[in-house]
C-alpha angles and dihedrals in degrees: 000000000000118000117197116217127201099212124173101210115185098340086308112117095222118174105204136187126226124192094198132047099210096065116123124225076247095066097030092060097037093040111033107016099046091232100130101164089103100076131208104238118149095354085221109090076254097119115027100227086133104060118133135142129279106186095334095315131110117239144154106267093198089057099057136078116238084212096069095047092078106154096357126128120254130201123178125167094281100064091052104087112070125207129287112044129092108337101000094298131094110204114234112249095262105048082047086049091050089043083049094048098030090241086173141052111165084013093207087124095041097088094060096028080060102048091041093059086042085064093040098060085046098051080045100209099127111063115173097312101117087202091054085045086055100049095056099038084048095101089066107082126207117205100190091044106242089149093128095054087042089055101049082039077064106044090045098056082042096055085043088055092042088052095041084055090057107047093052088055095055 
């Protein structure tokens, strides 16, 4: 039995066709659709190297049926930079913040450490208390411990956006 799925996928409306019901977004990215930024790391929903966004929330992708996911939009790692820059692409404010404040060192984890702070100044919970940013960062695990770096990386995309916010508004 073959589903048929309407996925925007990084701004890019994709219909794709799954054999089995039980595959995960995960797999289906990784697998399928050759974006391989969200990484497998502990398969459990333990470790947060999936992370990318379903319709501007953060979420496991490991965790998540494709299947379910029928009409949403879906961001990974991949769909952040926009065009112009070096080389044709303009790093999205976060991924330039973690670069600026070596949020990183294997990098295995930055993909979904990324996309995980890019939800969380969405979702706007965090403001500029570094405690508050580590608590709900704190399902993305590092194991080479760059949480300091992760966590300036933070504050400092969230102080550009507050900026950014008012200077639009003056």
């Amino acid at each position: 039995m073959s589903l048929s799925l309407r996925l925007d996928i990084n701004g890019e409306p994709r219909i794709v066709e799954i054999d089995d019901p039980r595959i995960t977004l995960l797999d289906l990215l990784r697998e399928r659709l050759a974006l391989t930024g969200a990484k497998k790391g502990c398969d459990r929903g333990q470790c947060g190297a999936c992370t990318v966004l379903v319709d501007g929330r953060r979420i496991n992708s490991c965790l998540t049926l494709a299947v379910s996911l029928d009409g949403a939009e879906i961001t990974t790692i991949e769909g952040l930079a926009g065009d112009g820059g070096v080389g044709g692409e303009r790093l999205h404010p976060v991924q330039a913040a973690f670069i600026r404040h070596d949020g990183f060192q294997c990098g295995f984890c930055t993909p979904g450490q990324i996309m995980s702070a890019v939800g969380l100044l969405a979702e706007g919970h965090a403001g500029a208390d570094p405690e508050r940013v580590r608590e709900l960062m704190s399902g993305n695990l590092c194991r080479c411990g760059a949480y300091r770096g992760i966590t300036e990386a933070v504050l400092d995309a969230i102080a550009a956006e507050a900026g950014a916010a008012r200077e639009d508004a003056a």
